[in-house]
GUKOL-815652 format. One record per residue: residue in one letter; x, y, z of N, C-alpha, C in turn. Coordinates in steps of 0.05 Angstrom, whole numbers, plus 5000, padded with zeros to 4 digits. Layout:
<rs>
["A",[X,Y,Z],[X,Y,Z],[X,Y,Z]]
...
</rs>
This chain:
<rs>
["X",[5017,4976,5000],[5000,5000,5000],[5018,5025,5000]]
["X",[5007,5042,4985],[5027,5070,4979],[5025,5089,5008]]
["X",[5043,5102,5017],[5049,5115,5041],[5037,5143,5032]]
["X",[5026,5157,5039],[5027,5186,5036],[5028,5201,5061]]
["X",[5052,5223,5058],[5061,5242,5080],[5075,5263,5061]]
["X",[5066,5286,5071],[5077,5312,5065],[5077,5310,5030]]
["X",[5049,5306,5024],[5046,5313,4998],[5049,5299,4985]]
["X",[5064,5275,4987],[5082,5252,4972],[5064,5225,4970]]
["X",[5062,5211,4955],[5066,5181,4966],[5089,5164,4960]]
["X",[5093,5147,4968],[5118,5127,4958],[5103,5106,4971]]
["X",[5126,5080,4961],[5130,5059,4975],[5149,5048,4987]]
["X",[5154,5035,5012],[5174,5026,5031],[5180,5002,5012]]
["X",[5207,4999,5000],[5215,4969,4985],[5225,4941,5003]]
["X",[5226,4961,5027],[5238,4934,5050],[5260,4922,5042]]
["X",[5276,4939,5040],[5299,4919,5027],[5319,4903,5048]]
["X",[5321,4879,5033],[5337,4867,5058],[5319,4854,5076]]
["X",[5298,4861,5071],[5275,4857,5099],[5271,4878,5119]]
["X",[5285,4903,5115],[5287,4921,5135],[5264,4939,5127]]
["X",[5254,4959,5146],[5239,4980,5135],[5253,5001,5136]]
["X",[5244,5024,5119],[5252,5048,5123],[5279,5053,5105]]
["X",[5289,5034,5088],[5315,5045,5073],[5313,5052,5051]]
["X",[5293,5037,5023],[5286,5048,5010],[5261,5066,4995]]
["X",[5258,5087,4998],[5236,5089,4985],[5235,5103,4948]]
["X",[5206,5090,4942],[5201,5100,4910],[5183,5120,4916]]
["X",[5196,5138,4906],[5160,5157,4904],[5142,5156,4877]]
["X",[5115,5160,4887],[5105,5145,4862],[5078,5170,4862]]
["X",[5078,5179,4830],[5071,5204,4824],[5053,5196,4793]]
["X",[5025,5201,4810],[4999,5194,4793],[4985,5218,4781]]
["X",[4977,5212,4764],[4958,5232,4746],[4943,5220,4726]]
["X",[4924,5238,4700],[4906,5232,4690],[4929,5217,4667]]
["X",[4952,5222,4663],[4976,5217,4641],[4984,5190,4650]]
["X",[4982,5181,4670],[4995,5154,4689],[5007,5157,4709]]
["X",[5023,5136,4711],[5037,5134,4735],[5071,5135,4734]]
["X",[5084,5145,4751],[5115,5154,4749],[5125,5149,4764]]
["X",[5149,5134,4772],[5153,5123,4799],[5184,5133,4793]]
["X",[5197,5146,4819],[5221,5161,4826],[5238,5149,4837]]
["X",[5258,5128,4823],[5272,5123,4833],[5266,5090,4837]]
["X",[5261,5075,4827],[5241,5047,4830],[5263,5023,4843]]
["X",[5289,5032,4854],[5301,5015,4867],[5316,4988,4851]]
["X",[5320,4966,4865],[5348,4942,4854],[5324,4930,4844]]
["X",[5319,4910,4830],[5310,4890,4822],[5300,4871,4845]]
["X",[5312,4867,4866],[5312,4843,4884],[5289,4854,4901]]
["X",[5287,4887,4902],[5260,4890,4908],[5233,4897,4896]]
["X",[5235,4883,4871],[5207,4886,4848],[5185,4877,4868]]
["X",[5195,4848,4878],[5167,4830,4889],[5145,4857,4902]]
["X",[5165,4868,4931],[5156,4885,4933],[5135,4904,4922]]
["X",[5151,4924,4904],[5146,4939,4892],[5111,4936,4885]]
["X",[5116,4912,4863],[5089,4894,4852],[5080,4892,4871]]
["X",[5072,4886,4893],[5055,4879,4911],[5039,4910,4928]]
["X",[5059,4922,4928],[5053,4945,4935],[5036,4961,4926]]
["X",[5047,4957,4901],[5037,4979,4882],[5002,4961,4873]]
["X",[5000,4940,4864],[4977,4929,4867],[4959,4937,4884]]
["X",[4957,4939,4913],[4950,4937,4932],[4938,4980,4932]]
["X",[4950,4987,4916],[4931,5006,4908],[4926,5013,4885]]
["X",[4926,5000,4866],[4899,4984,4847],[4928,4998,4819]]
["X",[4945,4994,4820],[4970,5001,4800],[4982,4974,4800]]
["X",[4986,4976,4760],[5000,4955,4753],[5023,4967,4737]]
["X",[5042,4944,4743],[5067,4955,4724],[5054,4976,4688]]
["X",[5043,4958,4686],[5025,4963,4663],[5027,4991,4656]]
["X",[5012,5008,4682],[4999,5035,4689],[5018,5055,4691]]
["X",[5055,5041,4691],[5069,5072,4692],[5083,5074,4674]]
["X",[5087,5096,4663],[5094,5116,4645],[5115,5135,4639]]
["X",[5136,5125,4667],[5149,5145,4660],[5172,5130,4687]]
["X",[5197,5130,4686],[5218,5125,4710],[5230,5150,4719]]
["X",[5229,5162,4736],[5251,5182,4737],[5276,5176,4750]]
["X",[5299,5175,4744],[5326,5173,4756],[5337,5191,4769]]
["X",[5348,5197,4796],[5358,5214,4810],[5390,5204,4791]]
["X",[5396,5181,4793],[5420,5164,4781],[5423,5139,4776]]
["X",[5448,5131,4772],[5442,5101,4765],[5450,5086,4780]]
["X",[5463,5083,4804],[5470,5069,4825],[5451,5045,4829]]
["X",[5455,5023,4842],[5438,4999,4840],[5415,5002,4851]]
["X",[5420,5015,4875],[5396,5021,4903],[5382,5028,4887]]
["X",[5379,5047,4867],[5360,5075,4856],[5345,5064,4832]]
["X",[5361,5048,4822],[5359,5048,4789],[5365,5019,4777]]
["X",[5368,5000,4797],[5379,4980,4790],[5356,4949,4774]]
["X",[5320,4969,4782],[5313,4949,4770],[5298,4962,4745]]
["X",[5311,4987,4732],[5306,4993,4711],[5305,4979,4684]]
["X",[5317,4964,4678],[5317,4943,4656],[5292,4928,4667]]
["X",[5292,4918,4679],[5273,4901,4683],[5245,4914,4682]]
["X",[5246,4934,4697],[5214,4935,4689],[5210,4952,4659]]
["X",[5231,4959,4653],[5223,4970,4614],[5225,4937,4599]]
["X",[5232,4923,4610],[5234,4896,4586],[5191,4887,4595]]
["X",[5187,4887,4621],[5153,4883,4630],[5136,4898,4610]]
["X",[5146,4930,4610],[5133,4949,4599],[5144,4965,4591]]
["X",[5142,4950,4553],[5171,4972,4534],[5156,5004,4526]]
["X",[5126,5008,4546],[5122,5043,4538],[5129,5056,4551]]
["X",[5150,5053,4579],[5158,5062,4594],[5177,5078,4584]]
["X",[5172,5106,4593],[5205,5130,4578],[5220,5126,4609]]
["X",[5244,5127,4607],[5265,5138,4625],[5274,5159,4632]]
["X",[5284,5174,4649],[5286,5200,4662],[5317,5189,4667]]
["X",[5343,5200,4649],[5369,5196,4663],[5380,5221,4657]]
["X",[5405,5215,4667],[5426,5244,4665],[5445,5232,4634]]
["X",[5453,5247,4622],[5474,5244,4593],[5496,5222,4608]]
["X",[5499,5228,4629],[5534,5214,4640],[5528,5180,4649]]
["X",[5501,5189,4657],[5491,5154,4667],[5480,5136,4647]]
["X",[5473,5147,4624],[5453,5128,4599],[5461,5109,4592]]
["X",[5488,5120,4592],[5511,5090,4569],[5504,5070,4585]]
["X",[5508,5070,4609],[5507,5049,4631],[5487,5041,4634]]
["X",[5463,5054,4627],[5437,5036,4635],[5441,5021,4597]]
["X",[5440,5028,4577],[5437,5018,4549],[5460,4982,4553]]
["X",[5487,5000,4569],[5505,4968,4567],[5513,4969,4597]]
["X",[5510,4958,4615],[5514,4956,4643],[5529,4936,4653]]
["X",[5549,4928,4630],[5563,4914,4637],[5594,4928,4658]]
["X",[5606,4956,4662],[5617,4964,4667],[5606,4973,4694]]
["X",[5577,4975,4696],[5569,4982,4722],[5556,4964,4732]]
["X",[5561,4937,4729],[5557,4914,4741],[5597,4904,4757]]
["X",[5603,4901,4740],[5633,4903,4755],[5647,4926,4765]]
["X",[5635,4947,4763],[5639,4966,4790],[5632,4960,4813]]
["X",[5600,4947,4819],[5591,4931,4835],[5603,4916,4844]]
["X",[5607,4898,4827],[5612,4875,4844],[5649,4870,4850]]
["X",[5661,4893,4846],[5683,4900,4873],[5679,4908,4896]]
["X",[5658,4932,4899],[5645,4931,4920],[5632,4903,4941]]
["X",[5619,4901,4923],[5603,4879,4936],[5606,4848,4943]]
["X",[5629,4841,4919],[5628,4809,4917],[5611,4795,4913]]
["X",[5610,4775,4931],[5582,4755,4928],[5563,4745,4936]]
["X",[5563,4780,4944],[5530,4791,4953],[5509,4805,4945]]
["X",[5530,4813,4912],[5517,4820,4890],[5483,4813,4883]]
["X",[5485,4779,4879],[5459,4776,4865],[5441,4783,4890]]
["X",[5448,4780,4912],[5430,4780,4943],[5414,4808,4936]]
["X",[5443,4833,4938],[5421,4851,4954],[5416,4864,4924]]
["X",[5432,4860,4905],[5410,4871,4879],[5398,4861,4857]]
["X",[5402,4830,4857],[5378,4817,4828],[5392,4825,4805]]
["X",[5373,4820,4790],[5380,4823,4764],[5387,4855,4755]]
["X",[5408,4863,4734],[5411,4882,4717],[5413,4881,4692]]
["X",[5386,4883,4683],[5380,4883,4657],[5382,4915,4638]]
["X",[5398,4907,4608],[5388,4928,4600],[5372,4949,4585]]
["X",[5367,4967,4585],[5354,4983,4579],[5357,4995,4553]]
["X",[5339,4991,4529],[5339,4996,4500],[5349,5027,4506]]
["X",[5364,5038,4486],[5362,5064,4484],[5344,5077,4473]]
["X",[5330,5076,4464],[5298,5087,4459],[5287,5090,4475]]
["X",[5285,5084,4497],[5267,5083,4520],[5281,5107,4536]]
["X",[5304,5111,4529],[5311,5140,4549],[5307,5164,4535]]
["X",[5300,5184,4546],[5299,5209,4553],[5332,5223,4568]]
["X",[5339,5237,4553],[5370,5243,4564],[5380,5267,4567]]
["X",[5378,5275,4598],[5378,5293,4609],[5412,5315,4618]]
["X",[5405,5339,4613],[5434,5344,4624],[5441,5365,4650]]
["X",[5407,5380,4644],[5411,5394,4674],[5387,5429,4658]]
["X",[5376,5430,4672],[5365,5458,4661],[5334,5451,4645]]
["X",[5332,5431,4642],[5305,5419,4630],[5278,5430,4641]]
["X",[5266,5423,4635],[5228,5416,4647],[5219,5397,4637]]
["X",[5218,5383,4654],[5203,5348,4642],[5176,5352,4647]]
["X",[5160,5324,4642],[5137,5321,4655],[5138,5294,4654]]
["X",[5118,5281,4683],[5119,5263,4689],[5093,5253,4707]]
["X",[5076,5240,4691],[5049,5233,4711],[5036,5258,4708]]
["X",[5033,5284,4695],[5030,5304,4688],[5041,5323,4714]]
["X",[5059,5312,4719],[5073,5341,4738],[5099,5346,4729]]
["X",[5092,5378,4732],[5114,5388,4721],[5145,5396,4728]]
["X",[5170,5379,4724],[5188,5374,4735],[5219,5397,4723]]
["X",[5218,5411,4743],[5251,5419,4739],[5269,5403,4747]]
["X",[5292,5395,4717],[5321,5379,4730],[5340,5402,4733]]
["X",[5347,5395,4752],[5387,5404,4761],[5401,5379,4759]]
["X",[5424,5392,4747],[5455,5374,4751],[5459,5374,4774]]
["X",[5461,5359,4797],[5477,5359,4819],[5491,5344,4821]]
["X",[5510,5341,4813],[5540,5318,4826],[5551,5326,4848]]
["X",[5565,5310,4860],[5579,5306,4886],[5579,5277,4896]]
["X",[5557,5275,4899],[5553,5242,4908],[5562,5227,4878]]
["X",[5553,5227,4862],[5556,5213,4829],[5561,5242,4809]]
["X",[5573,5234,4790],[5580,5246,4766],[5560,5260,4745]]
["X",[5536,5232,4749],[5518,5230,4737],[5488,5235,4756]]
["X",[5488,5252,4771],[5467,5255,4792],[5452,5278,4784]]
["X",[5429,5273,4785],[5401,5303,4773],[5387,5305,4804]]
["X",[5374,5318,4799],[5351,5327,4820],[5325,5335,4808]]
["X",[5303,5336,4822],[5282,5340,4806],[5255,5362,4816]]
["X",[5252,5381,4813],[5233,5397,4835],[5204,5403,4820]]
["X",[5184,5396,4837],[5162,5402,4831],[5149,5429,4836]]
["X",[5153,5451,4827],[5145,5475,4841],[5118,5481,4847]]
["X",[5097,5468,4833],[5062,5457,4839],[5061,5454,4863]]
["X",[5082,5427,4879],[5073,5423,4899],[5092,5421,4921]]
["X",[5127,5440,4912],[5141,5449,4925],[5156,5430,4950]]
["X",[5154,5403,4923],[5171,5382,4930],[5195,5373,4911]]
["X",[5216,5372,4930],[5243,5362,4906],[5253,5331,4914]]
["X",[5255,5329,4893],[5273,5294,4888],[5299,5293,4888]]
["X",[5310,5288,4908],[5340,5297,4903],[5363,5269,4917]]
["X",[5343,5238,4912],[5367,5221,4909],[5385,5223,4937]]
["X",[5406,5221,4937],[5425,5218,4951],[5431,5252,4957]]
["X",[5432,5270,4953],[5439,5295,4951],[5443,5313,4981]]
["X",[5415,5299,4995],[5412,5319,5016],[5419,5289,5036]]
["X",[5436,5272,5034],[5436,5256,5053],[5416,5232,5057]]
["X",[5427,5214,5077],[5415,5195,5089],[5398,5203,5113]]
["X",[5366,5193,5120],[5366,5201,5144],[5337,5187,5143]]
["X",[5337,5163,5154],[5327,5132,5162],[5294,5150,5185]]
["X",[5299,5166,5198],[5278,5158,5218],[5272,5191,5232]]
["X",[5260,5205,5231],[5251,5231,5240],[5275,5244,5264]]
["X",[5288,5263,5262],[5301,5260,5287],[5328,5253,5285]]
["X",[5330,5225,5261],[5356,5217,5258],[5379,5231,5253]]
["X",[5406,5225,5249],[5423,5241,5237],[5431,5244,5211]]
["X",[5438,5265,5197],[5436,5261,5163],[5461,5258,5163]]
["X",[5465,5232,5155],[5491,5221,5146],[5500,5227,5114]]
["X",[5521,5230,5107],[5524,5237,5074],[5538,5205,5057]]
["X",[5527,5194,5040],[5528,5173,5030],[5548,5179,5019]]
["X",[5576,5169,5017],[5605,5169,5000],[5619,5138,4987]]
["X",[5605,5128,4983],[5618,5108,4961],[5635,5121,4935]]
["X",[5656,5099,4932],[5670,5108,4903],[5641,5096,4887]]
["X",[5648,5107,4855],[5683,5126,4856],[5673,5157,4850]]
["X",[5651,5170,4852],[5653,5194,4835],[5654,5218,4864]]
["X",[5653,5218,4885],[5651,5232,4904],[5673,5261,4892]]
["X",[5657,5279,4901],[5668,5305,4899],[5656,5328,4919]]
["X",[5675,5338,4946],[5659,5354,4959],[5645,5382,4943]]
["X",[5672,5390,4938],[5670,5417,4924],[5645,5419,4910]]
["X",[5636,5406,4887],[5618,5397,4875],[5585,5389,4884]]
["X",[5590,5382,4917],[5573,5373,4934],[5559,5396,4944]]
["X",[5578,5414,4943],[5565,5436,4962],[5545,5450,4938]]
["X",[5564,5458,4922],[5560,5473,4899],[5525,5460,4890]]
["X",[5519,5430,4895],[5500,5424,4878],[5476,5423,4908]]
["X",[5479,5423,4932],[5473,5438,4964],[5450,5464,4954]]
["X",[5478,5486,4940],[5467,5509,4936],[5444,5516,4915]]
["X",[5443,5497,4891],[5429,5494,4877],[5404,5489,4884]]
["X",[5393,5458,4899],[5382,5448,4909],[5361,5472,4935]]
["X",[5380,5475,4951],[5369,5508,4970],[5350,5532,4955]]
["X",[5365,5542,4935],[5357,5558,4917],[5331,5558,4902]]
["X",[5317,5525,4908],[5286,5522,4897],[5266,5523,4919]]
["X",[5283,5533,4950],[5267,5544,4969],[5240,5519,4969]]
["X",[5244,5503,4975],[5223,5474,4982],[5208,5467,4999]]
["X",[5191,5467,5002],[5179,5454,5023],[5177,5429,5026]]
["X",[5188,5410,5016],[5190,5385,5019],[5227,5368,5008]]
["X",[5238,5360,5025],[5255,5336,5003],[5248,5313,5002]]
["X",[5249,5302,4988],[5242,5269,4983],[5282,5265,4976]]
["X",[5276,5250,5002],[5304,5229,5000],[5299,5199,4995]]
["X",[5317,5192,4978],[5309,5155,4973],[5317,5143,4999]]
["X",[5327,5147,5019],[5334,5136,5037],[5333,5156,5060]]
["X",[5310,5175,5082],[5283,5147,5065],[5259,5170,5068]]
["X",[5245,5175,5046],[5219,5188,5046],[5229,5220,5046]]
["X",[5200,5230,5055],[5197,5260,5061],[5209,5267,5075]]
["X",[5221,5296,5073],[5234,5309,5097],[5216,5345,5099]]
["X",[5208,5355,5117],[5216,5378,5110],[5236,5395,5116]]
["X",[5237,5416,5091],[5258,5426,5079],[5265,5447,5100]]
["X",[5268,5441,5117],[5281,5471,5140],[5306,5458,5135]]
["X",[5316,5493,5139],[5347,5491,5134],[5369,5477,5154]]
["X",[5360,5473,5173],[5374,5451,5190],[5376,5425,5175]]
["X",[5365,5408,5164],[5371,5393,5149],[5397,5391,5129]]
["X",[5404,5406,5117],[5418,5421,5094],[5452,5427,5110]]
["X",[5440,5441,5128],[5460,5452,5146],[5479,5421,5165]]
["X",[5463,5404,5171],[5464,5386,5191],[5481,5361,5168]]
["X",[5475,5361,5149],[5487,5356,5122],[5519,5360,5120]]
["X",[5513,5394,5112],[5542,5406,5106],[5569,5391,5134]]
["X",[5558,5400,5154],[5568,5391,5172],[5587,5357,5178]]
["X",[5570,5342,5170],[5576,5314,5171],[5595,5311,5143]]
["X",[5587,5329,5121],[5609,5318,5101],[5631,5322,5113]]
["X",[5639,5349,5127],[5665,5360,5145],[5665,5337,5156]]
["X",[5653,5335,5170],[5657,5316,5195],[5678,5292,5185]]
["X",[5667,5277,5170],[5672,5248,5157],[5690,5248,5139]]
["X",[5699,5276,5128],[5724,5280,5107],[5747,5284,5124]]
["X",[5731,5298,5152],[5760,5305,5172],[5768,5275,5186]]
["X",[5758,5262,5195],[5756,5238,5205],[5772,5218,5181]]
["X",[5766,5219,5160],[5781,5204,5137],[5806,5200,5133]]
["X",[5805,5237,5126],[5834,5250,5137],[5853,5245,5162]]
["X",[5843,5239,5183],[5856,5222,5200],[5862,5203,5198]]
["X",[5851,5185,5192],[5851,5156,5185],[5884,5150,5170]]
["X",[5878,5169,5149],[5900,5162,5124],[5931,5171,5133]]
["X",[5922,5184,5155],[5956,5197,5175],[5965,5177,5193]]
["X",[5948,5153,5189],[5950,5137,5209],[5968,5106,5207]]
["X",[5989,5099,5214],[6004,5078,5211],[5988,5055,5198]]
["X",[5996,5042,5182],[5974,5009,5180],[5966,5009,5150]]
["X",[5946,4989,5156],[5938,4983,5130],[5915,4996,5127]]
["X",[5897,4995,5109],[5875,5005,5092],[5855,4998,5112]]
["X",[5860,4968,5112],[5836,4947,5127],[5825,4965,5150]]
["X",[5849,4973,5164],[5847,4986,5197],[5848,5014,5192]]
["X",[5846,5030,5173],[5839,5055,5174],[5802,5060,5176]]
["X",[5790,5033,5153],[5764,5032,5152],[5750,5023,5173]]
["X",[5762,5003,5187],[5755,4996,5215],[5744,5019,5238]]
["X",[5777,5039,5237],[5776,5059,5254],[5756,5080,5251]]
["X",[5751,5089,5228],[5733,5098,5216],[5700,5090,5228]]
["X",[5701,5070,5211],[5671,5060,5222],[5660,5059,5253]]
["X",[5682,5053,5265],[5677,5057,5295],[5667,5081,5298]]
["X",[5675,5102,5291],[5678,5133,5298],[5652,5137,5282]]
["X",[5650,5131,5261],[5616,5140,5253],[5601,5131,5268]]
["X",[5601,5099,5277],[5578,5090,5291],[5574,5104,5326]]
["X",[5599,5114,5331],[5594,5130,5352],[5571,5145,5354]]
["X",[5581,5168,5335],[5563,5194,5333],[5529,5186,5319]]
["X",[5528,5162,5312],[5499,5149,5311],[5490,5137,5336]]
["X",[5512,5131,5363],[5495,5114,5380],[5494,5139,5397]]
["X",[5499,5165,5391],[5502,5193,5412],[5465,5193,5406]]
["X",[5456,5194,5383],[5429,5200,5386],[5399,5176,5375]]
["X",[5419,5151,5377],[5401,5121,5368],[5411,5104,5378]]
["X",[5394,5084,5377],[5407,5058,5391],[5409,5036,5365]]
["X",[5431,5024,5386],[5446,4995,5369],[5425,4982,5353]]
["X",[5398,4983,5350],[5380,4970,5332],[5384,4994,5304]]
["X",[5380,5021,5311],[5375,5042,5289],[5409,5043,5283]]
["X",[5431,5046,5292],[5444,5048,5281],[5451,5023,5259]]
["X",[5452,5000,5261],[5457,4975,5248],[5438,4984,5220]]
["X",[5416,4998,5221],[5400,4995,5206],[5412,5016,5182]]
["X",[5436,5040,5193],[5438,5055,5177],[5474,5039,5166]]
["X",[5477,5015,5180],[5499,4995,5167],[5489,4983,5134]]
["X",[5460,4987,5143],[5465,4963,5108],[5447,4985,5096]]
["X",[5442,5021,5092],[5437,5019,5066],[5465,5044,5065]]
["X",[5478,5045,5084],[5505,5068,5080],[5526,5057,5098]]
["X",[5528,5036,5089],[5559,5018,5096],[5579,5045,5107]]
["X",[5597,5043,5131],[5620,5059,5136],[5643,5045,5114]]
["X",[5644,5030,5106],[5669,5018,5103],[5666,5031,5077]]
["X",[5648,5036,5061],[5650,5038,5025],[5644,5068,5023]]
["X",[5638,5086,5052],[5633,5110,5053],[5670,5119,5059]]
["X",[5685,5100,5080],[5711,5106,5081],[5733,5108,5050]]
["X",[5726,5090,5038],[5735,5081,5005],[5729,5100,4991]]
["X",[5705,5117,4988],[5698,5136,4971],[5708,5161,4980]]
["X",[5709,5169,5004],[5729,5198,5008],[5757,5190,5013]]
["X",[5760,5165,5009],[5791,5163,5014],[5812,5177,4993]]
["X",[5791,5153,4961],[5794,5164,4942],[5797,5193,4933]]
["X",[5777,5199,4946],[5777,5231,4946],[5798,5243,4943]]
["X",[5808,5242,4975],[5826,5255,4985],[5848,5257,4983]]
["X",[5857,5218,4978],[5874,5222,4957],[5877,5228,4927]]
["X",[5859,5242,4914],[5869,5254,4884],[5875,5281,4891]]
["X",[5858,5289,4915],[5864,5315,4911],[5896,5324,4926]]
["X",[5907,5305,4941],[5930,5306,4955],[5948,5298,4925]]
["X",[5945,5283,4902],[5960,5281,4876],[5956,5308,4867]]
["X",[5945,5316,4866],[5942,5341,4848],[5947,5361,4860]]
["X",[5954,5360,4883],[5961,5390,4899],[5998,5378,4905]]
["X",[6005,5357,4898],[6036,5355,4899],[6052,5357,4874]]
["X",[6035,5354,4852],[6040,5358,4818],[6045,5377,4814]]
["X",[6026,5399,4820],[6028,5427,4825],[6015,5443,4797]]
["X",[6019,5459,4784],[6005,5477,4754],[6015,5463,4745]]
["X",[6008,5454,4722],[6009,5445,4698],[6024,5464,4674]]
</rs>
């Protein structure tokens, strides 16, 4: 059954079996149905069941929108355009190739992941290029007949959009404005390799701010409203977790035990305001260890590039 709060509806995909990590938002009109973000494959069953249960069939939607292409978000895109080839796609120019041949962002994965791959995401099928719509930033889409402004926002991915409804003064913004599981919680900032970029992060922050919102829809998880403490509480933790990184990497040892050290120190400042049940929960959909890997990366290019010196 579809959730509605603060304007929105979605659905909880339960992924893992957990509640609360992913959500689709799912955006109806007299044009059809549009679902934001429709998650891995491994949670279709879901999805289908859900979405049934208030009288929608795959059949009925019309339209995908992609915050990006990461597995969580976008990973059972093939699959439901092979169910239903009238389905258009909503991507960014930088992510398309990858949904058309996904063979390169399947073994991105599965360094990350190993062989837990098929577990937590199913199948990745691909996606005809016809079926996309290809986006670069500055647009007005429509979707379910609402009318959608994209932004470029990278920081988290290369290939990351955002999406604002000014009708109903809700934005879609993916990974952008953070993680943040449970009212109250802390907005953690999602850093997996490989495309993390702060500078870029902020920059796409200010963008995002600038559509003055009364709502964010985060995929992980649901509605927020848009008071600037959110945003702020944000900026903060990227510091936080880039400074903390930054320690790590000054630190004698191996890799193994910088991510270790790391993760301890995040899960801290999660058990300062949750307990060992809610923090575990924000372990499997924003791992410390692949959030340590992604600003490590970081930090080290930008430590190459500031010892190279002008060009």
């Amino acid at each position: 059954m579809l959730t509605l709060a603060a304007g929105v509806s979605y659905v909880d995909l339960e992924f893992q079996g957990h509640a609360r990590l992913i959500a689709t938002a799912v955006l109806q009109g007299p044009a059809g149905v549009a679902l934001v973000d429709p998650g891995p494959s491994s949670t279709l069953p879901v999805l289908r069941r859900e979405l049934a249960q208030s009288g929608i069939s795959i059949g009925d939607v019309t339209t995908l929108v992609l915050t990006h292409i990461h597995l969580d978000h976008a990973g059972a895109t093939g699959s439901l355009v092979r169910e239903n080839p009238a389905i258009r796609v909503f991507v960014h120019e930088k992510g398309a190739p990858h949904l058309v041949d996904p063979s390169k962002l399947r073994s991105s994965a599965a360094r990350l992941y190993g062989d837990a791959m098929e577990r937590l995401w199913g199948e990745l099928a691909p996606v005809p290029a016809e079926a996309l719509d290809v986006l670069s930033g500055g647009q007005r889409v429509e979707a379910a007949g609402r009318r959608l402004t994209v932004a470029y926002t990278p920081g988290h991915a290369a290939h990351h959009v955002s999406y604002f409804s000014a009708e109903t003064g809700i934005a879609f913004i993916g990974d952008m404005a953070g993680i943040r599981l449970f009212p109250g919680a802390p907005v953690l900032p999602p850093t997996p390799p490989p495309d993390i970029d702060l500078e870029l992060w902020l920059q796409s922050l200010s963008t995002i701010e600038a559509w003055r919102a009364d709502t964010l829809f985060l995929t992980h998880f649901g509605p927020h409203t848009a008071h600037p403490a959110h945003l702020t509480e944000l900026r903060e933790h990227l510091d936080l977790t880039s400074r903390l990184v930054g320690q790590s990497l000054a630190m004698q040892g191996e890799d193994a035990a910088r991510e270790e050290w790391f993760s301890r120190e995040v899960r801290k400042i999660l058990r300062q305001r949750m307990g060992d049940a809610e923090t575990h929960t924000y372990d499997v959909v924003g791992r410390p260890d692949l959030n340590w890997r992604g600003l490590a990366r970081y930090l080290r290019k930008k430590q190459l590039v500031a010892q190279s010196g002008p060009a």
